[in-house]
C-alpha positions as CSV (number, residue, x, y, z in Angstrom):
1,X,-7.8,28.8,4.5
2,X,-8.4,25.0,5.3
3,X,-7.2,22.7,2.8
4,X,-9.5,20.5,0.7
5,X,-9.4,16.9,-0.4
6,X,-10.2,15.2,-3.1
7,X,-10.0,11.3,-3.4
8,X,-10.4,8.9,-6.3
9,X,-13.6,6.7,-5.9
10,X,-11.4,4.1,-4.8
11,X,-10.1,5.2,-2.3
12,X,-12.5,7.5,-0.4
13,X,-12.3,5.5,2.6
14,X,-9.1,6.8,3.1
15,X,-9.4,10.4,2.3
16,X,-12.4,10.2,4.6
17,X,-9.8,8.7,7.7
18,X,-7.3,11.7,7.1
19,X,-10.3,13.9,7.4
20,X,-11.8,12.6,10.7
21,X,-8.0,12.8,12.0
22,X,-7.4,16.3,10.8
23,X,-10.7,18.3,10.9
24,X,-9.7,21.8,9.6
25,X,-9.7,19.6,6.5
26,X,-12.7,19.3,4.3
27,X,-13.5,16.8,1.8
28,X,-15.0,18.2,-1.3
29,X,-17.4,15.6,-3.5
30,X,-16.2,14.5,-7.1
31,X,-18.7,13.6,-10.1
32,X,-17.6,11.2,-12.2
33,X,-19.5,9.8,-15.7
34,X,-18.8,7.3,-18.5
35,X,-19.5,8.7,-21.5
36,X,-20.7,5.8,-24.5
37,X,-17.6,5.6,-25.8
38,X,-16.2,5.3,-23.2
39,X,-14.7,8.6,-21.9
40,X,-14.5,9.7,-18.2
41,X,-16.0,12.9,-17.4
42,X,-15.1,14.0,-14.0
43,X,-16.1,17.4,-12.2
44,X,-14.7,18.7,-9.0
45,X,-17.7,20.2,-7.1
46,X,-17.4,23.7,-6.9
47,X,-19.8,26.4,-7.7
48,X,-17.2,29.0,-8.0
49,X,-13.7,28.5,-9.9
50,X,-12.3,30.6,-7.2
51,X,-12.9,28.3,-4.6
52,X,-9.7,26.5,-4.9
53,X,-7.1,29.2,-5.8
54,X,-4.3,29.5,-2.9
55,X,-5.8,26.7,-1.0
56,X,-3.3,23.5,-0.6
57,X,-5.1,20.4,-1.9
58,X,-4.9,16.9,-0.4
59,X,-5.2,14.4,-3.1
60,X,-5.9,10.4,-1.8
61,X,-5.6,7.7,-3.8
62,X,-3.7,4.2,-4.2
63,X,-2.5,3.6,-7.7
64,X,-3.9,0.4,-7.6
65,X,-5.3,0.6,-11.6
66,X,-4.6,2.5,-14.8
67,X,-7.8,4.1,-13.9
68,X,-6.9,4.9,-10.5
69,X,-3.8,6.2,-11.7
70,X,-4.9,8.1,-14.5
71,X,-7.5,9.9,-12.1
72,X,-4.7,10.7,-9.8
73,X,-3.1,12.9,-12.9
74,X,-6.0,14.3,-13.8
75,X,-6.7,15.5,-10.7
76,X,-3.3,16.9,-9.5
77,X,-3.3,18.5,-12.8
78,X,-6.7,20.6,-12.8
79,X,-6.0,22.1,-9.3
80,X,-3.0,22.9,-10.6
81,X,-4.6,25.0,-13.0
82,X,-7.3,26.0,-10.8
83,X,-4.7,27.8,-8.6
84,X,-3.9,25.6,-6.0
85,X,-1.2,26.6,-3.4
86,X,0.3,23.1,-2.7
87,X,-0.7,19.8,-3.7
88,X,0.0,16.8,-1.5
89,X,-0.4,13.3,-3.1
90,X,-1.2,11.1,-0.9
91,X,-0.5,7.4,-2.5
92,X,-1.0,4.7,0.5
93,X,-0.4,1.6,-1.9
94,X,2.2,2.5,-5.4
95,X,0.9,0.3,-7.7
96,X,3.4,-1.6,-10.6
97,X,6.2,-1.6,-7.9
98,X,7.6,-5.2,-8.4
99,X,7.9,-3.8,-12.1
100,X,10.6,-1.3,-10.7
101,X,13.5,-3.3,-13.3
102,X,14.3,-4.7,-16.2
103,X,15.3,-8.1,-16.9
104,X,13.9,-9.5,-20.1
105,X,14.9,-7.4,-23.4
106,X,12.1,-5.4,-24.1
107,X,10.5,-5.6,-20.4
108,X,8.7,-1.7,-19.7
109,X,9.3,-0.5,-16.0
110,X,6.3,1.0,-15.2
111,X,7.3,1.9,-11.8
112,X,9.9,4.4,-12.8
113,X,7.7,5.9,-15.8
114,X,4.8,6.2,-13.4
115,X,7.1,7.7,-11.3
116,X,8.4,10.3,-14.0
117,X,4.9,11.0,-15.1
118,X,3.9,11.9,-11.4
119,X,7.0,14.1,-11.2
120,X,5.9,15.8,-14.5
121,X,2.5,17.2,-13.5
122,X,2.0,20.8,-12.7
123,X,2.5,22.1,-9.5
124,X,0.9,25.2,-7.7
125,X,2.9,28.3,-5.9
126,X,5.1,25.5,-4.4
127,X,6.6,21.9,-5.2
128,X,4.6,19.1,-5.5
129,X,4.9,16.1,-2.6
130,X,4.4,12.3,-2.6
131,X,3.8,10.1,0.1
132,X,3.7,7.2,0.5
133,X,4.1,4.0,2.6
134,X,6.0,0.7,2.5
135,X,7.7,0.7,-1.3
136,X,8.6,-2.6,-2.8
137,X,11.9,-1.4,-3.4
138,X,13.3,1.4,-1.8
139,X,15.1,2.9,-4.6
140,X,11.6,3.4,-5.6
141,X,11.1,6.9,-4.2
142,X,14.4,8.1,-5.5
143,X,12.3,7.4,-9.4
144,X,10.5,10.7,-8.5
145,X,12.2,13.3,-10.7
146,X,12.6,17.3,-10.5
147,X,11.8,19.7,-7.5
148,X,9.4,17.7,-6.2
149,X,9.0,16.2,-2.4
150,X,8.7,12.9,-2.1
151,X,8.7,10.6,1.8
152,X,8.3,6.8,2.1
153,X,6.2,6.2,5.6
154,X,6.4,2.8,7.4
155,X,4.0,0.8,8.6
156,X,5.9,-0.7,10.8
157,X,5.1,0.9,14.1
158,X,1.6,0.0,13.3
159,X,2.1,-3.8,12.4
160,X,4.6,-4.2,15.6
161,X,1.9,-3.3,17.6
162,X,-1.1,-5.6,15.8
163,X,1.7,-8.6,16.5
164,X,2.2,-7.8,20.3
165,X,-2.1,-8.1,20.4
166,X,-1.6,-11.6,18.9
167,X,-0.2,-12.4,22.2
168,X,2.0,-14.8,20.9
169,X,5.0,-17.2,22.7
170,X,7.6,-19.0,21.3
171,X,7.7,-17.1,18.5
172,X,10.0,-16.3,15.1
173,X,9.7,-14.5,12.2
174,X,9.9,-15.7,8.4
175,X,9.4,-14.7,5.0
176,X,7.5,-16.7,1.9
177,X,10.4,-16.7,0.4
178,X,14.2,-15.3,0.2
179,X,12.7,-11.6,-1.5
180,X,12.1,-9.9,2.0
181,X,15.1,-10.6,4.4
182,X,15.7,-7.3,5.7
183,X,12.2,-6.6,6.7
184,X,12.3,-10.0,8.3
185,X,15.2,-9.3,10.2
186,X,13.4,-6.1,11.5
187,X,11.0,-7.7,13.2
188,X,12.9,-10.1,14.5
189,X,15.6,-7.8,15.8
190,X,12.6,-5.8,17.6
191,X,11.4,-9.3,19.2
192,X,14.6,-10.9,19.8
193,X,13.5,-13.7,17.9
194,X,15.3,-16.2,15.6
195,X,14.3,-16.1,11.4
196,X,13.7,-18.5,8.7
197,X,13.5,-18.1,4.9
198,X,12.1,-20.3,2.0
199,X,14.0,-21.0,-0.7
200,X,12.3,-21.8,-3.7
201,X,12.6,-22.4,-7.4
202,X,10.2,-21.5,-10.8
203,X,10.1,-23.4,-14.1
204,X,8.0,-21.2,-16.2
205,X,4.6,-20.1,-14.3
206,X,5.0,-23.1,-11.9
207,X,6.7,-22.3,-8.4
208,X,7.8,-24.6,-5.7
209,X,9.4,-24.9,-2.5
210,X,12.6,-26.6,-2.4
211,X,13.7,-26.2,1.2
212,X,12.6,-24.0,4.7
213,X,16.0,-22.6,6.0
214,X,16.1,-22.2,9.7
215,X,14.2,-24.4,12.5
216,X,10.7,-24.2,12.6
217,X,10.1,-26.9,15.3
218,X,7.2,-26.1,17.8
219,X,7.6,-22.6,16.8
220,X,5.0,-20.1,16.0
221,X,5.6,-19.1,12.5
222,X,4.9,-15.2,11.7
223,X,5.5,-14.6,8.0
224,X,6.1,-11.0,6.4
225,X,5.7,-10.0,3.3
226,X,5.3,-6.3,1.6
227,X,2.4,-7.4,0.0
228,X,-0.5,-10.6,-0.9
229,X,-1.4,-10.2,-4.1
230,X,-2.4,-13.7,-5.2
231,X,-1.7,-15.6,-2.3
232,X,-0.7,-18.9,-3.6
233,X,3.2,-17.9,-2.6
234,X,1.8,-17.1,1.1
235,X,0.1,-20.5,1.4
236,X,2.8,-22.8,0.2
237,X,5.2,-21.5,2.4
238,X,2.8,-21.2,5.2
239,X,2.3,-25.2,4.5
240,X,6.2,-25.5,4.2
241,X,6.6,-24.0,7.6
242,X,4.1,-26.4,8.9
243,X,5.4,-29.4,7.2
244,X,9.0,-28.9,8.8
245,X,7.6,-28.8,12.5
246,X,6.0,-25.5,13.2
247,X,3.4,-24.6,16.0
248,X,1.1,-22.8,13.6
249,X,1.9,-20.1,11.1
250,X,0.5,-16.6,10.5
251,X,1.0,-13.8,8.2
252,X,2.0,-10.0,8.2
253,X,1.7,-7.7,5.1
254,X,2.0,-4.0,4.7
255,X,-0.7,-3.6,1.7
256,X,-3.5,-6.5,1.3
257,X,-3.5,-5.9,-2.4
258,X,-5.8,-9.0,-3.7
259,X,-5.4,-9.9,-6.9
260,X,-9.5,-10.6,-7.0
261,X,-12.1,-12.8,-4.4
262,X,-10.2,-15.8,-5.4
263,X,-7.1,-14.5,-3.3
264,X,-9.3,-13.9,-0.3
265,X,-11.0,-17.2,-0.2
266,X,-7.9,-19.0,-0.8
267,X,-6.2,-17.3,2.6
268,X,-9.6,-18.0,4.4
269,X,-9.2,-21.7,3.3
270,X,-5.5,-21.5,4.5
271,X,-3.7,-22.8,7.2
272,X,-2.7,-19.4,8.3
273,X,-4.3,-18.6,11.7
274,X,-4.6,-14.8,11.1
275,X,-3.3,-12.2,8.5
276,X,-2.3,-8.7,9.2
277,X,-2.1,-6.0,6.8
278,X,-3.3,-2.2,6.7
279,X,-6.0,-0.4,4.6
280,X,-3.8,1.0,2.2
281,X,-4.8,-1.3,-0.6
282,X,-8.7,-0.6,-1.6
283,X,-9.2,-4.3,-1.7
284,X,-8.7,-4.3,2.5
285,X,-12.1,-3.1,2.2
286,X,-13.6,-6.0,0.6
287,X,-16.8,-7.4,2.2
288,X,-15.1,-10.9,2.2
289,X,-12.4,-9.3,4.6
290,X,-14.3,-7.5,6.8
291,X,-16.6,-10.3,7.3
292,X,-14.1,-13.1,8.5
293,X,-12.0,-13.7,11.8
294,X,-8.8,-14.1,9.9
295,X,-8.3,-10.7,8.6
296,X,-6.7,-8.5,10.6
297,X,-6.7,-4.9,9.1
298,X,-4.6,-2.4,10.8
299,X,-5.5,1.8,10.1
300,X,-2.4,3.9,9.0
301,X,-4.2,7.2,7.8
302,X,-3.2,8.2,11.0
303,X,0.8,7.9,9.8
304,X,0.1,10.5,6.7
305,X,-2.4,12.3,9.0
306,X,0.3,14.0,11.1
307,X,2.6,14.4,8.0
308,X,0.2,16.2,6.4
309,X,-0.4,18.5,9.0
310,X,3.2,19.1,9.4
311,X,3.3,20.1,5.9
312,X,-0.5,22.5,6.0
313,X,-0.1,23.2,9.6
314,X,-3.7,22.7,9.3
């Protein structure tokens, strides 16, 4: 039996690129209401309750909300019931991930309980699996508890390839600030290029940059970072970079997770030449990305694509 997937509104555009890549699979609608008081009513759309018992079920979405998340559970946990075979969970973009630690008494990490709570839910005849790409941390996957499967893809192949098409020369790599130095040093041990950091200091919500390490001079500056949430940490060290000698500076992220419009228009206002990411975050989608020249936005359905079908054969 082909499998089915299900997606949270979110991120259909997703579920619908693992689709095209694997066509045995077939996407089956959702309903969804709000209720006056607020409840969510959702409804998978099947006419007969037998439709999904010993099928394996793909279930897309990017925990990029409560709601998102909370859909996610609700979901995995009614095929469950309705007798799926297999459930894969297909997370391109794990949301609370920079909460993966404590530090302040008191502090929740929601990373790890999400985790937990994901590891909890009901599986079908076999384990559960997660997948998912690019983790903040990557002691992250290892917060998924029990019998279940859990894989961290990499988007790196992908981004490697969307810097080569920038056709840049006289080139190094950098980060936005002293969090990400191993994936810097990936990229620049794949180029054979040299590497710079930013060091950088916060009293209260205020940050600033106290010094660029390394020699920017003529250079072409690529920053990486996991992830652009904000931006304002992207821009000030793209102007740091720029300030200390560099050629021009631009930007490579794994998940373009926007905080809101105000992050978008602040990168388009930027210095930053052009920004690379993927479409694992829904806010890669947004009409103010897809509309400018800056944004780069790099598919990686096809990296859970062929896991998927190593997993479903389908």
């Amino acid at each position: 039996m082909y499998p089915i997937v299900l997606s949270t509104d979110a991120s259909s555009y997703f579920a619908k690129l693992i689709a095209t890549r694997l066509p045995r699979l077939k996407i089956f609608p959702m309903t969804r209401k709000n209720f006056g008081d607020g409840e969510r009513y959702l409804k998978i759309d099947i006419t007969d309750r037998m439709e999904l018992v010993g099928r394996d079920i793909v279930i897309v979405g990017s925990t990029a909300t409560d709601s998102d998340f909370t859909e996610i559970c609700r979901i995995g946990t009614a095929v469950a019931k309705y007798g799926a075979r297999k459930i894969i969970f297909v997370i391109p973009f794990f949301g609370y991930s920079t909460m993966e630690r404590a530090v302040k008494p008191g502090e929740i990490v929601t990373a790890k309980i999400n985790a937990r709570q994901l590891s909890e839910l009901p599986h079908g005849d076999v384990r559960n699996c997660f997948l998912m790409l690019d983790l903040h941390t990557a002691g992250l996957v290892h917060y998924f508890e029990g019998e279940c499967l859990r894989f961290e893809l990499y988007a790196e192949p992908v981004l490697t390839g969307a810097i080569r098409d920038l056709g840049l020369t006289d080139f190094m790599f950098a980060s936005a600030d002293l969090g990400r130095p191993l994936w810097v040093q990936t990229f620049a041990k794949k180029f054979e290029t040299s590497i710079a950091f930013i060091q950088k200091s916060r009293d209260f919500e205020e940050t600033k940059v106290d010094a660029v390490i390394g020699d920017v001079r003529g250079k072409n500056v690529v920053i990486y970072d996991d992830m652009i949430r904000s931006g304002t940490t992207l821009v000030h060290a793209a102007d740091a970079y720029l300030e200390n000698g560099a050629s021009a500076v631009y930007a490579v992220a794994s998940h373009l997770s926007f905080n809101n419009e105000a992050a978008i228009d602040l990168l388009e206002a930027s210095a930053i030449k052009k920004i690379i990411g993927t479409n694992s975050h829904p806010m890669s989608q947004h009409p103010k990305v897809a509309g400018s020249s800056k944004f780069v936005v790099e598919d990686v359905s096809n990296l859970f694509a062929n896991l998927i079908y190593r997993l479903t054969g389908e």
